[in-house]
C-alpha positions, 0 to 999 in steps of 0.5 A: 514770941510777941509784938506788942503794938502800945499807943500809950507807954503808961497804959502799956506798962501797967498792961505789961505788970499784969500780963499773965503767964503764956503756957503751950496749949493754954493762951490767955490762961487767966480768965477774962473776968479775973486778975492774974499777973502776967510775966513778960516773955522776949519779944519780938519788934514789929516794924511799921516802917517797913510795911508801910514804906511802899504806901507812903510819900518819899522824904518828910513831909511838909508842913500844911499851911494854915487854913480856916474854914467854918466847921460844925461839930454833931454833936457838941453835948457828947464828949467826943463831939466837945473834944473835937470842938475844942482840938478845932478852935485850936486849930484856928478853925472857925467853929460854928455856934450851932449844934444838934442833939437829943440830949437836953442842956441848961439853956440850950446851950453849952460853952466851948473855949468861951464860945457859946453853942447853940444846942437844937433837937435832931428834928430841926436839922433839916430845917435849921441847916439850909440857913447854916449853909448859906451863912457860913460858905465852905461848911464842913460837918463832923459828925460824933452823934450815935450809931443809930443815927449815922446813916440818917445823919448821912442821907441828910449830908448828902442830900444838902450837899455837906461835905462831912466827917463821919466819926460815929461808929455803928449803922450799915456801913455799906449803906452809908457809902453807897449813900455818900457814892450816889450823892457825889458828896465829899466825905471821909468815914472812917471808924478809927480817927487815931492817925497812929492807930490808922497806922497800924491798921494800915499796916495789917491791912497790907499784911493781910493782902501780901499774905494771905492765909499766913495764919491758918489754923492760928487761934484768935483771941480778941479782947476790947474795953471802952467806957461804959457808955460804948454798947457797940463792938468797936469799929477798929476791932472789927477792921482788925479782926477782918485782917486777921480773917484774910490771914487765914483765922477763923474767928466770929465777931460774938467771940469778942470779949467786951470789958465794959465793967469798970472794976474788971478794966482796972484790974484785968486789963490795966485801965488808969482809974482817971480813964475809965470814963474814956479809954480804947483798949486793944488785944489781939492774942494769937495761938498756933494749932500745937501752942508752941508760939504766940503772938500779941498785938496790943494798942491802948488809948486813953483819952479823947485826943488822939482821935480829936486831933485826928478828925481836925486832920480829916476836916483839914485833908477833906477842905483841901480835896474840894477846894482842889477839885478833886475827882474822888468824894470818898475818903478814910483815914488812910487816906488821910494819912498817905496825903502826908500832910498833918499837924 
């Protein structure tokens, strides 16, 4: 039995081509580091719907009106940070000519939709950003850097009192909403800004506290490929695999199969060539304890935009909340998602 959850049909189709054969007693029979063809056994529908209904505003809702508010996007050399820049501008939202980052460019520069920022060392943020705050009132950051440098990126948000996105995965997690906590900070942080994905996340998050210990004595076999470039575990995976904990599977975060190779990502796990520079592939394969059933939950992305549009979504949602006033600072997507509001 399987439920196959894909956030991109061709990708999903080329997965599905490769998937290999599901025998009792031998899940994921061909290795991880080699090609094998996969037959496709009947599946089982997940329903989203269902799960999420209870969490979710009655009705359809209404389109946001459009805003505009100046956004900084740290950093605008990555292609993350670019992507995010862009997805602003096309959001109407006014994109700040100013950016830091390690990476050195021509000029100082880098031109995004025929707008030219201005690109600083991380070192002059501190002194540079006070004359940011003051020139462009209502200034949100979205932050896209590395993970070495969230949490001092955050204490430096929260100690200038910027409102700000955390895209960047890695650093301590608990350090850095303690941080935003302590300095009443509006911010949202999230590891996974793909709504759709936030989705699915949600709804296993719900799976996970209405059963827990569903899956006791299950196998789990987790695989994830991204771009070379990502060293990390992925955020995502890590919040799924806590999900799965809470269901009852015992499984550690050194048992996860990272496929950074470019040759294996095309071969084993399906990933289009002309995304291999950026993709987020997904497999979460479980086994009961006598190999008669299995489950498959797989989500794959290629691309940047997903998580573009998401994050514009997350600057929108976080402007609303301080313009509202609102009592809480903290946010992530999921909240992001319950307000119902997106483009």
């Amino acid at each position: 039995m399987f439920a196959t959850i894909a956030a991109h049909p061709a990708a999903a189709a080329v997965a599905l081509r490769q998937r290999h054969s599901v025998r009792p007693r031998h899940p994921l029979r061909a290795p991880f580091g080699t090609a094998a063809p996969r037959q496709r056994m009947a599946t089982g529908s997940l329903s989203l719907t269902s799960a999420l209904a209870s969490k979710t505003l009655e009705g359809v809702p209404a389109v946001p009106p459009k805003l505009s508010f100046p956004i900084l996007v740290n950093s605008c050399t990555g292609k993350m940070g670019k992507a995010v820049a862009e997805a602003a501008v096309s959001a109407g939202l006014q994109l700040v000519p100013v950016s830091f980052s390690a990476v050195e460019v021509l000029d100082g520069k880098v031109d995004i939709c025929d707008r030219e920022i201005q690109i600083y060392d991380p070192s002059k943020s501190e002194q540079i950003l006070p004359s940011i705050i003051k020139d462009y009132p209502d200034l949100i950051v979205v932050d896209y850097t590395v993970p070495d440098a969230v949490n001092a990126n955050a204490e430096l948000y929260c100690k200038m009192g910027l409102p700000f996105v955390m895209g960047t995965t890695g650093g301590d997690r608990q350090l850095l909403k303690k941080t935003v906590q302590d300095s009443n900070t509006y911010a949202v942080i999230s590891p996974q800004m793909g709504k759709q994905v936030v989705a699915f996340l949600a709804a296993m998050e719900i799976m996970s506290e209405q059963f827990p210990g569903a899956f006791s004595g299950y196998k789990l076999e987790v695989m994830e490929s991204h771009q070379a470039t990502k060293l990390d575990i992925s955020g995502t995976a890590k919040a799924v695999i806590s999900c799965f904990q809470k269901l009852g599977v015992q499984f550690d975060l050194d048992e996860v199969k990272q496929v950074r190779d470019p040759q294996e990502q095309v071969a084993l796990v399906g990933v289009p060539e002309e995304h291999l520079s950026g993709h987020a592939f997904h497999m979460y394969h479980l086994t009961s304890p006598d190999g008669t059933v299995s489950f498959e939950f797989q989500h794959n992305v290629c691309g940047r935009s997903i998580y573009a549009e998401g994050t514009v979504d997350a600057a929108i949602f976080l402007y609303t909340k301080i313009k509202s006033g609102a009592n809480k600072k903290l946010y992530d997507m999921i909240d992001v998602l319950r307000e119902g509001n997106m483009r």
